[in-house]
C-alpha positions as CSV (number, residue, x, y, z in Angstrom):
1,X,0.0,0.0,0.0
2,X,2.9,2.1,0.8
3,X,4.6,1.8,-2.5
4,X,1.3,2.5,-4.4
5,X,0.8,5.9,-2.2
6,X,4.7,6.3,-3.6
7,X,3.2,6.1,-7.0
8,X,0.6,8.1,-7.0
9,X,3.1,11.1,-5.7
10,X,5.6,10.6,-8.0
11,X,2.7,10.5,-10.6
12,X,1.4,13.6,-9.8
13,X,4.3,15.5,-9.1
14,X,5.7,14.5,-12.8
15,X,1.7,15.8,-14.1
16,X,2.7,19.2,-12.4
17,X,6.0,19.2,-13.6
18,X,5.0,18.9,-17.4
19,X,2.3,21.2,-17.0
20,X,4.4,24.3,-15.7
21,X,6.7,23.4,-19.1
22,X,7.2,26.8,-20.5
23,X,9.3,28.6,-23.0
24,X,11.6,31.5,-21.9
25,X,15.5,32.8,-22.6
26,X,18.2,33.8,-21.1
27,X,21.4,35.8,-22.3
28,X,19.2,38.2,-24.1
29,X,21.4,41.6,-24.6
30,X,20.5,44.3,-27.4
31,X,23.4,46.7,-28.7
32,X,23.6,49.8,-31.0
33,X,26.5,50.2,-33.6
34,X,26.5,53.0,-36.0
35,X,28.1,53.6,-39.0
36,X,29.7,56.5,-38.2
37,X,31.4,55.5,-34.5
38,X,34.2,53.0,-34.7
39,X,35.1,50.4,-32.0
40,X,32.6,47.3,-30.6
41,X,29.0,48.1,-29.5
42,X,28.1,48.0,-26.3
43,X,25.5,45.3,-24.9
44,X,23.2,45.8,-22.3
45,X,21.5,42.5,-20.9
46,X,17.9,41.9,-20.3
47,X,15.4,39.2,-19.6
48,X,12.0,38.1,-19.5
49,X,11.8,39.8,-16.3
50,X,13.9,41.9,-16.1
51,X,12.7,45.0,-18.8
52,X,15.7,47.6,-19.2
53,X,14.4,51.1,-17.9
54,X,15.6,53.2,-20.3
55,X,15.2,53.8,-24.0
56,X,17.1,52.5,-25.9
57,X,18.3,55.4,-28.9
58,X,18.3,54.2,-32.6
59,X,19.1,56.5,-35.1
60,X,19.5,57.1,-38.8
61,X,22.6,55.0,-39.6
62,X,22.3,52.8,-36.6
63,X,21.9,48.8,-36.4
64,X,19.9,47.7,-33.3
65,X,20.9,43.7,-32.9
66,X,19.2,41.6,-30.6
67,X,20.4,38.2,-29.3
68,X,19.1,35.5,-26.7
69,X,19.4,31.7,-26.2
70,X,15.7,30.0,-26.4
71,X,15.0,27.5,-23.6
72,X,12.0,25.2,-23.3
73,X,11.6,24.1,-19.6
74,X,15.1,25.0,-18.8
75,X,16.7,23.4,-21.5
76,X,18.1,25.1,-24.5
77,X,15.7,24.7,-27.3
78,X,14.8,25.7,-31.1
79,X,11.3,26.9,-30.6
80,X,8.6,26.7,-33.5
81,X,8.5,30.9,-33.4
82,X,10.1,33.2,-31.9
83,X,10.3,37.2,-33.2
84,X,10.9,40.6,-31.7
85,X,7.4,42.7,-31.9
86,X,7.6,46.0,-32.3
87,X,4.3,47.9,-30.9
88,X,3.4,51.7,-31.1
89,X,1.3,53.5,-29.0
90,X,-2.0,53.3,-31.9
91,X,-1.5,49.5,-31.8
92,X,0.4,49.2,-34.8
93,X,2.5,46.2,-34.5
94,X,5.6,45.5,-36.6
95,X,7.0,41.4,-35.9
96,X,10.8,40.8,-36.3
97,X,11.3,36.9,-36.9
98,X,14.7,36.0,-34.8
99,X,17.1,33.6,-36.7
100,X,17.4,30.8,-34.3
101,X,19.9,27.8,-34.2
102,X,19.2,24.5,-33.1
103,X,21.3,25.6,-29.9
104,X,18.5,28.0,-29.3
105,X,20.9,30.7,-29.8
106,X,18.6,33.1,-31.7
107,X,19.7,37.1,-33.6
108,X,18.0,39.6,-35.2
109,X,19.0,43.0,-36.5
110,X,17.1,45.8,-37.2
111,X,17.6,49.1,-39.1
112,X,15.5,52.3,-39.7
113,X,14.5,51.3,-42.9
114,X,13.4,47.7,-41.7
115,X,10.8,49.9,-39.3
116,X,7.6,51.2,-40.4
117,X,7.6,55.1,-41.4
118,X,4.1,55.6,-38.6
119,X,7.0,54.1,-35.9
120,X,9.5,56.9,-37.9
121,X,7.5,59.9,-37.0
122,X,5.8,58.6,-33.8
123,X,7.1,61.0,-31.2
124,X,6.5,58.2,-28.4
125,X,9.0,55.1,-28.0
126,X,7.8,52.1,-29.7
127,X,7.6,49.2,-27.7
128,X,9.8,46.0,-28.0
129,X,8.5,42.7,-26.7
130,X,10.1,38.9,-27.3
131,X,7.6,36.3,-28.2
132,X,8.9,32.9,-28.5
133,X,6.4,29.7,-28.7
134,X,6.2,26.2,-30.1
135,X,3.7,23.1,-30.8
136,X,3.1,21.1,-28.1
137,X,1.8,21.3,-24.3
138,X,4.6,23.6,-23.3
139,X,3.2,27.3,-22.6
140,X,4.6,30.6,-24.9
141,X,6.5,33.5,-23.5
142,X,5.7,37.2,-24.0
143,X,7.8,39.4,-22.6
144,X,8.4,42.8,-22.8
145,X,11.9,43.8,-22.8
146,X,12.8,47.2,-23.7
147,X,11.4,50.4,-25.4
148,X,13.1,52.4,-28.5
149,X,13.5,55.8,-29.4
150,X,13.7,56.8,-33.3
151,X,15.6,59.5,-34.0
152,X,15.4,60.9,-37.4
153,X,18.4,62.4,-39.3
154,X,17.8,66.4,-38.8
155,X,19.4,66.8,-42.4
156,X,17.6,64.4,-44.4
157,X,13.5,64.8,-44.6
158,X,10.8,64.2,-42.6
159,X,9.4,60.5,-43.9
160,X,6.1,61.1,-45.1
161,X,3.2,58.5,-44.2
162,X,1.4,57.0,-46.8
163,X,-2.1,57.6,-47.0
164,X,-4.6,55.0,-45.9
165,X,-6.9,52.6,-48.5
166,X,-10.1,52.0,-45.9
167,X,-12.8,50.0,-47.3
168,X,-15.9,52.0,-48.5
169,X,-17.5,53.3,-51.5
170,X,-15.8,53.8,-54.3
171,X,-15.8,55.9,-57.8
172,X,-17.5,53.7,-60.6
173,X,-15.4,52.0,-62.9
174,X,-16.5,51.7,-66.8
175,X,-15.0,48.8,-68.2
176,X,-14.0,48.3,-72.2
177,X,-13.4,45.5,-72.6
178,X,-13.6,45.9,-76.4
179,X,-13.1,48.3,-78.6
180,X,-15.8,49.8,-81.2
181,X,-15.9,48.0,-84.3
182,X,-14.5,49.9,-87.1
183,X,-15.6,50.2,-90.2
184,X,-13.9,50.7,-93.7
185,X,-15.2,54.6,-95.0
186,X,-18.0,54.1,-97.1
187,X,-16.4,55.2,-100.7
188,X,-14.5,52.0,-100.0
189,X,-17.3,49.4,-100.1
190,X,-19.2,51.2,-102.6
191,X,-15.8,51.1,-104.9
192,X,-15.7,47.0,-104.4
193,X,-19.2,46.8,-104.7
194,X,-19.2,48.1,-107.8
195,X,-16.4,46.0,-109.1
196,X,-18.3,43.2,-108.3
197,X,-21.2,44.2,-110.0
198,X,-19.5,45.1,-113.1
199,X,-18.1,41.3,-113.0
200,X,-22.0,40.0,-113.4
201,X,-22.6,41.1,-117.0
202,X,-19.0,39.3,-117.7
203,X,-20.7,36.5,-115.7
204,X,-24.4,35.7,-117.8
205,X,-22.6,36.4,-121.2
206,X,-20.1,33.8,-120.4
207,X,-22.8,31.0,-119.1
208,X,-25.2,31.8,-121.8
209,X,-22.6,32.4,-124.8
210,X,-19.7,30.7,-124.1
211,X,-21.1,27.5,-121.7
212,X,-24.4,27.7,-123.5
213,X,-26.6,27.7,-120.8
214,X,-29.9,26.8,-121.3
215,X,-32.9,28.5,-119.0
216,X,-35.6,25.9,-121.5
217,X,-34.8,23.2,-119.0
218,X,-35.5,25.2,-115.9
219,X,-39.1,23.7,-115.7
220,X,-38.0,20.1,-116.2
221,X,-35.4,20.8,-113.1
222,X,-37.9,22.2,-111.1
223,X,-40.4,19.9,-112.0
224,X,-38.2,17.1,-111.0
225,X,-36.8,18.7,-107.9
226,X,-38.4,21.5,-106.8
227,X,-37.7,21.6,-103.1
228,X,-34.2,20.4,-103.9
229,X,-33.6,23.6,-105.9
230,X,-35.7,26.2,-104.7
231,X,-33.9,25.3,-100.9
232,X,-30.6,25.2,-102.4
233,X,-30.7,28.4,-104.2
234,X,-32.5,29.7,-101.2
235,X,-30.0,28.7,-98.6
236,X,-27.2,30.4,-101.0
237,X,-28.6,33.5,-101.1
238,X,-29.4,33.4,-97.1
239,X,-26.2,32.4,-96.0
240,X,-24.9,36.0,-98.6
241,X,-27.7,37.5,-96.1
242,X,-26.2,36.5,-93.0
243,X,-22.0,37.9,-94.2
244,X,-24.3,40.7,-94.8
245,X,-25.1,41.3,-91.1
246,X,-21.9,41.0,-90.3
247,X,-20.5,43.5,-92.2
248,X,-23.2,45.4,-90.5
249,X,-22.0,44.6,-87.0
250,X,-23.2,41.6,-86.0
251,X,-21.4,39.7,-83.6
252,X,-19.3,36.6,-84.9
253,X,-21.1,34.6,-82.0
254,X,-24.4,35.3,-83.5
255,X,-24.1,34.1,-86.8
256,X,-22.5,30.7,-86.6
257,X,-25.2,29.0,-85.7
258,X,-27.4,30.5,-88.5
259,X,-24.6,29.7,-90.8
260,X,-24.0,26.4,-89.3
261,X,-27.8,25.3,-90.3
262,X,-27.5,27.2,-93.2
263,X,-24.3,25.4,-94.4
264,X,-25.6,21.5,-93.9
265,X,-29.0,22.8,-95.4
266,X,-27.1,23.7,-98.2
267,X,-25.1,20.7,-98.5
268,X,-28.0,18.4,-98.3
269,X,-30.5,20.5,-101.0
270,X,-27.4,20.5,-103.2
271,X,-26.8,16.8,-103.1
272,X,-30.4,16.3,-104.6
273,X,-30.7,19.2,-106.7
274,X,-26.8,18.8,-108.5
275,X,-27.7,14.8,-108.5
276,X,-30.7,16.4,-110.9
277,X,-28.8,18.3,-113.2
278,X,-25.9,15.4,-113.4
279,X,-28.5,12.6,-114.5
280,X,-29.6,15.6,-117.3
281,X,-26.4,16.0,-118.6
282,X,-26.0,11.9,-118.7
283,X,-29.0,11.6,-121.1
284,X,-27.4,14.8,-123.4
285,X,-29.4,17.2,-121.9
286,X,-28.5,20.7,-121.1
């Protein structure tokens, strides 16, 4: 019975151990080295407790660098994320992702132009705070750490915040999305259309003189396939009809299925009707 009390102890007391898992860090020191002053930058040490008290000063040509080890539970650890946040008074945040090791050894630096130009011209110190945190049971750590003060170069000017898209109405927007069909001037088509029409007299005195056309059998054809002509000759001239809108400005969408029925009406009349005039000219008739 003993032993089992034992058990149950040492049961519970690992349960309360695991729960109070935690991230924190230790060795965490922030320096300032500028461009302009030779020599090592000095480091000044903080911790998750420990916030330094006063600003610290980053100016124009200045590097702020941040460095800390990671530790889960005590133990030096790679955590799943871990970034400085940099917070203003208006509650503008601006995170920092650290570049941690598998040591848990993690840096970041950070420069006036990594900063957002509303933390430029803020006259209040912007807030720095470490947040490191991972999968599993064990709990995140946000701490505070420090505060910075921007200085601006007093030679170069002022940065100028950009102004704010907020979501509301809107001017209209007209869309073209295609351009208006142009057509060819006028004295154009009435040129070509009368150079076709001057090709038709050229046309009937060549069938009738030359190919020796002969319009006596016309009532024979048409007695023997009426429907057969009359639709092919009508599906000709309707299919002219339809190019005819579209020269006008009808869409191309719009007239292929009139000229899809129109072509297969055509084909099939024809078949009939030219079968006609074939088995005509087989006997010696023209």
């Amino acid at each position: 019975m003993r032993f089992s009390g034992i058990s149950s102890l040492v049961l519970l007391a690992a349960g309360a151990v695991q729960a109070a898992s935690s991230w924190s860090f230790d060795d965490g020191s922030v320096s300032i080295s500028s461009k302009k002053a030779a020599g090592e930058a000095t480091k000044v040490k903080f911790g998750p407790k420990s916030p330094l008290e006063t600003p610290i000063t980053l100016g124009a040509q200045d590097t702020l660098t941040i460095s800390l080890t990671a530790k889960d539970n005590g133990k030096a650890k790679r955590p799943h994320q871990a970034f400085l946040l940099l917070k203003g008074e208006s509650g503008l945040e601006a995170p920092f992702p650290l570049s941690v090791k598998d040591s848990g050894k993690a840096k970041v630096q950070i420069t006036q132009k990594d900063i957002p130009v509303q933390f430029l011209v803020s006259p209040e110190p912007v807030h720095a705070t470490v947040v490191i945190g991972s999968f599993g049971s064990a709990q995140g750590v946000i701490a505070d750490v420090f505060d910075v003060d921007i200085k601006q170069d007093a030679n170069a000017p002022s940065p100028v915040i950009p102004s704010i898209q907020r979501y509301g109405k809107q001017p209209q927007i007209h869309h073209i999305f295609r351009e208006e069909t142009k057509y060819p001037y006028k004295i154009f088509s009435i040129f070509f259309v009368l150079v076709i029409a001057a090709t038709l007299p050229a046309l009937l005195v060549g069938w009738f003189g030359i190919l020796g056309a002969n319009l006596n059998s016309l009532p024979k054809a048409l007695g023997a396939a009426p429907l057969s002509h009359a639709t092919f000759f009508g599906s000709i001239l309707a299919i002219e009809f339809v190019y005819f809108l579209y020269h006008r400005g009808m869409s191309l969408g719009h007239i292929l299925l009139p000229v899809a029925v129109l072509g297969t009406t055509t084909v099939l009349s024809g078949m009939k009707a030219l079968g006609e005039v074939q088995s005509r000219r087989l006997a010696g008739q023209r």
